[in-house]
C-alpha positions as CSV (number, residue, x, y, z in Angstrom):
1,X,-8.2,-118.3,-110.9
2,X,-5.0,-119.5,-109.1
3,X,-5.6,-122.2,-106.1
4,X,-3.4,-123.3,-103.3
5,X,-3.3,-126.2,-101.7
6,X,-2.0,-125.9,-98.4
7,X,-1.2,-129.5,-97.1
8,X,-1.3,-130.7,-100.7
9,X,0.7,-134.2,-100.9
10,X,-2.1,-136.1,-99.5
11,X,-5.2,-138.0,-100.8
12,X,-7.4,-134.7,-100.3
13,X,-5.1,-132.4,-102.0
14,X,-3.6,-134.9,-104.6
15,X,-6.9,-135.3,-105.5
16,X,-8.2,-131.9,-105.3
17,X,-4.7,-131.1,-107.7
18,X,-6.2,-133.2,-110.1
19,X,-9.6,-132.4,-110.3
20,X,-9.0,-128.6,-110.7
21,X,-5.6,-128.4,-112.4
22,X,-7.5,-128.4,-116.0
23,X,-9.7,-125.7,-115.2
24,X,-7.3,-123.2,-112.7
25,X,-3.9,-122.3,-112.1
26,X,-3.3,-125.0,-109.2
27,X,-0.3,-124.2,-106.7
28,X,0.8,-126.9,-104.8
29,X,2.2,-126.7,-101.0
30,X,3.7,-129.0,-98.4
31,X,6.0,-128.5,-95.8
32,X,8.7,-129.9,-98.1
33,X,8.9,-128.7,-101.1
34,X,10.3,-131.3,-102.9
35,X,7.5,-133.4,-102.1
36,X,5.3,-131.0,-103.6
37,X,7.1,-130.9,-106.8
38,X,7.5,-134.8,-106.8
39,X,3.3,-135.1,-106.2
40,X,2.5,-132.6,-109.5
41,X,5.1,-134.6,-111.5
42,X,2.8,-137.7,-110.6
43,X,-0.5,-135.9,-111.2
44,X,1.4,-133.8,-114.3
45,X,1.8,-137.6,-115.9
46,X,-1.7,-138.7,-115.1
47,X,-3.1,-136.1,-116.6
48,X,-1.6,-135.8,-119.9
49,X,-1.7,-139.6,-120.6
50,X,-5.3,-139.1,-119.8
51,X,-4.8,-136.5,-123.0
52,X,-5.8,-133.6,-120.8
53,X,-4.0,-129.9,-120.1
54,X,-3.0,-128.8,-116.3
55,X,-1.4,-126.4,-114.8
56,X,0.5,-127.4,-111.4
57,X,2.8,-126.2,-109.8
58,X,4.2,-127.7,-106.6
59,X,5.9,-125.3,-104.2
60,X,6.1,-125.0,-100.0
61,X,3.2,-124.1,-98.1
62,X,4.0,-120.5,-97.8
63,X,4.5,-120.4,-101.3
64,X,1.5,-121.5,-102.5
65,X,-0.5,-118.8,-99.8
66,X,1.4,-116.2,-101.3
67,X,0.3,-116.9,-105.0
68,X,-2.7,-117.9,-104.7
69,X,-6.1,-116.1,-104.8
70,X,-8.0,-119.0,-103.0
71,X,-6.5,-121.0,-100.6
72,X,-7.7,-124.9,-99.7
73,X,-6.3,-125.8,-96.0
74,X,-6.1,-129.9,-96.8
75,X,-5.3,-130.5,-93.3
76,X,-5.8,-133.1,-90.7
77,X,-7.3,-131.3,-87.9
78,X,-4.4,-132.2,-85.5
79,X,-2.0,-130.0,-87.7
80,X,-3.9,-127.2,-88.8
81,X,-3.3,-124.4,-85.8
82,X,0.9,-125.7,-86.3
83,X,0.5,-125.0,-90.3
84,X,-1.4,-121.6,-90.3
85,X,0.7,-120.4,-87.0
86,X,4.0,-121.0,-89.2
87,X,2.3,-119.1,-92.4
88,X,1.3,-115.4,-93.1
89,X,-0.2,-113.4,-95.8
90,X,-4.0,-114.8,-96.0
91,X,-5.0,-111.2,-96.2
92,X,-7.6,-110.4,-98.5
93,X,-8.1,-114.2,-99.6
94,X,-10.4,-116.6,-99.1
95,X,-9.9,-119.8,-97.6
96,X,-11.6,-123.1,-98.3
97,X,-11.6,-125.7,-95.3
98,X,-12.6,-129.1,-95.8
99,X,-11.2,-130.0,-92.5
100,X,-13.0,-132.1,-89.7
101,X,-12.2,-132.5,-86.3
102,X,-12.9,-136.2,-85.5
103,X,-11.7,-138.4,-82.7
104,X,-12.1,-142.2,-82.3
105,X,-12.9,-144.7,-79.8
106,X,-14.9,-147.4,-80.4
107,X,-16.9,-145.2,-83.2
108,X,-16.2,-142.2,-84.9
109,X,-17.3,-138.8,-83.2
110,X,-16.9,-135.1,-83.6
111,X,-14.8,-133.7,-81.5
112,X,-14.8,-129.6,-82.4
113,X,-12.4,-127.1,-80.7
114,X,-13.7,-124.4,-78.0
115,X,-14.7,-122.4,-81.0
116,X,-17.2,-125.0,-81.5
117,X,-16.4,-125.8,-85.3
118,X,-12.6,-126.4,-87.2
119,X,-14.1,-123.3,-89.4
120,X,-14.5,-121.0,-86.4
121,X,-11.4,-121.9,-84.8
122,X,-9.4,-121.2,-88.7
123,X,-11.6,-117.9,-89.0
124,X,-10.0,-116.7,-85.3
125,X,-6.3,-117.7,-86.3
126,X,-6.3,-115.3,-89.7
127,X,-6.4,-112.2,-90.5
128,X,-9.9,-110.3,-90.2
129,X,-10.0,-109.4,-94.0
130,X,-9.5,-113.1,-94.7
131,X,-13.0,-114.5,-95.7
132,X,-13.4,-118.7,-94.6
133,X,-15.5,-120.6,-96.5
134,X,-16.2,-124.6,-95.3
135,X,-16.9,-126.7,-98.1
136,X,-15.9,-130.3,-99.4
137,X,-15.8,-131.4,-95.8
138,X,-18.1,-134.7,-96.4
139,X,-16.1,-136.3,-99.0
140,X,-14.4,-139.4,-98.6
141,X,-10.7,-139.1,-99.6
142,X,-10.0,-141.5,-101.8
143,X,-12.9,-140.6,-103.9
144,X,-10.8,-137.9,-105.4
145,X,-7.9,-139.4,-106.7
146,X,-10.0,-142.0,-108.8
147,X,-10.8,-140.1,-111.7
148,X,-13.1,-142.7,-113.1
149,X,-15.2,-141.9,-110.3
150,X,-17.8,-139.7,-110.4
151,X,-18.4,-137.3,-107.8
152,X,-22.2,-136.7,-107.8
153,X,-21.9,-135.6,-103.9
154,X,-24.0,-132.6,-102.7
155,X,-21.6,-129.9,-101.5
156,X,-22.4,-128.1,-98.4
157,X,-20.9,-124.5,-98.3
158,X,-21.4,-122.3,-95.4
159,X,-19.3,-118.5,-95.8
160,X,-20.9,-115.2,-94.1
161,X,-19.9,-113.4,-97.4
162,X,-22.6,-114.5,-99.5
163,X,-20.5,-113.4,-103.1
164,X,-17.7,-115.2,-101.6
165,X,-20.0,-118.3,-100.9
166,X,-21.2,-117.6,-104.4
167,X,-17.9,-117.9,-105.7
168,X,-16.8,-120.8,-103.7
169,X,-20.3,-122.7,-105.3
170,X,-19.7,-121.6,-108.6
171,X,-16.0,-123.8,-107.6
172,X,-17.4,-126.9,-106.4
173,X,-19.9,-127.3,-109.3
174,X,-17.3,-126.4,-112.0
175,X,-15.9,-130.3,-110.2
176,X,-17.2,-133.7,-112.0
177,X,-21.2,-133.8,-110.6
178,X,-20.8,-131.8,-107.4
179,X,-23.4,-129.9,-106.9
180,X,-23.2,-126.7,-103.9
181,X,-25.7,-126.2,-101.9
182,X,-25.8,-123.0,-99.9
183,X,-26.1,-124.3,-96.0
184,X,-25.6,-120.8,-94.6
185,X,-22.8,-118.9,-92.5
186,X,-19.8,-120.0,-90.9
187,X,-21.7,-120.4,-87.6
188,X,-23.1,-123.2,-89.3
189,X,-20.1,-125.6,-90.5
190,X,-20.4,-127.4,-87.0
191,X,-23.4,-129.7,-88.4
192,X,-21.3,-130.2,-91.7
193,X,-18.6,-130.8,-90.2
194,X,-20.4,-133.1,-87.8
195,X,-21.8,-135.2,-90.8
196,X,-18.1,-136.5,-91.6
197,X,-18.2,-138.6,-88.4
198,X,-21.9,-140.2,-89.3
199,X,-20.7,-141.1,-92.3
200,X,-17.4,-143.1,-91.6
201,X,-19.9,-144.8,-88.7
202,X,-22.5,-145.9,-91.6
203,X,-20.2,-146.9,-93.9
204,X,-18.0,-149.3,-91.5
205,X,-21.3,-150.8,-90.0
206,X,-23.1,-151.5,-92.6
207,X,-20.0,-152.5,-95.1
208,X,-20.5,-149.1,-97.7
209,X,-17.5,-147.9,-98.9
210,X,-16.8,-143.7,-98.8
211,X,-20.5,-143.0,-97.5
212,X,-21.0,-139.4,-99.1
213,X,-23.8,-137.2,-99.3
214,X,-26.6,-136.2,-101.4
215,X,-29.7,-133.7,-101.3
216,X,-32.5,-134.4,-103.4
């Protein structure tokens, strides 16, 4: 399976690059691609003094939608209509967003487009045959760059194509101790989404460092 990482030179998709480039064919993409090469040259040499096999790539944005087969949109909200209106070719593909729409003032809050959810608003702005999948969306982002960390998260993953969604699960638990939980269609990514906010407010009140999530 190839994946590209749309937005990939920051802590989300550095450490996305990371934690998948030993299993899957992982394309890199930034807005400069030079920047993208210079990121899987860092993660190339963490890997392999770790003693372990990758396969990166690093490439521009466009690039990496064009040879991938799923697509990871590691955006900050502000600049995801900008990215995916400068980018074509998600047809047929499936799209994983971990994005959040959050505002600040003197806490956190979720602050969703018209669409009511980041996932609606990316399903409107592709292609119809492109299936949108929200998932990672309640991890903090430095937890995936520390790869002596474990990630023993719960995954929500909401898709209204449930092999897709099946797909996209099988993904997320392939990833250190993540485990996917099916939380239902797209319709539904506002209250994941939503959670991100919560989280960042419990963990700067009460002194907890990347607050994640876990059903049990």
């Amino acid at each position: 399976m190839r994946i590209g990482i749309v937005g990939g030179t920051g802590d989300i998709g550095e450490g996305m690059a990371l934690r998948l480039s030993t299993a899957h064919e992982v394309v890199v993409g930034s807005r400069e691609a030079e920047k993208a090469v210079a990121s899987c040259t860092a993660c190339e040499e963490i890997l392999t003094g770790r003693g372990l096999e990758c396969s990166l790539l690093g490439v521009g944005n466009q690039a990496a939608v064009d040879a991938a087969d799923i697509i990871v949109l590691a955006l900050p909200f502000k600049h995801v209509a900008a990215t995916l209106g400068s980018l074509r070719g998600f047809e047929d593909k499936i799209v994983i967003t971990p994005v959040n729409p959050i505002e600040r003032s003197t806490h956190f809050y979720y602050a969703p487009p018209p669409e009511g959810s980041a996932a609606l608003m990316i399903k409107g702005m592709l292609p119809e045959s492109t299936t949108v999948c929200a998932a990672f969306n309640n991890i903090a982002a430095k937890k995936w760059k520390i790869l002596d960390e474990v990630l023993d998260y719960s995954v929500a993953v909401c898709c209204d194509d449930e092999g897709v969604k099946r797909q996209v699960m099988d993904l997320v638990n392939g990833i250190s101790e993540l485990k996917a939980c099916d939380a239902g269609p797209l319709a539904a990514a506002s209250m994941v989404e939503s959670v991100t906010p919560l989280l960042l407010n419990v963990g700067r009140l009460n002194k907890m460092r990347d607050a994640g999530v876990r059903f049990v």
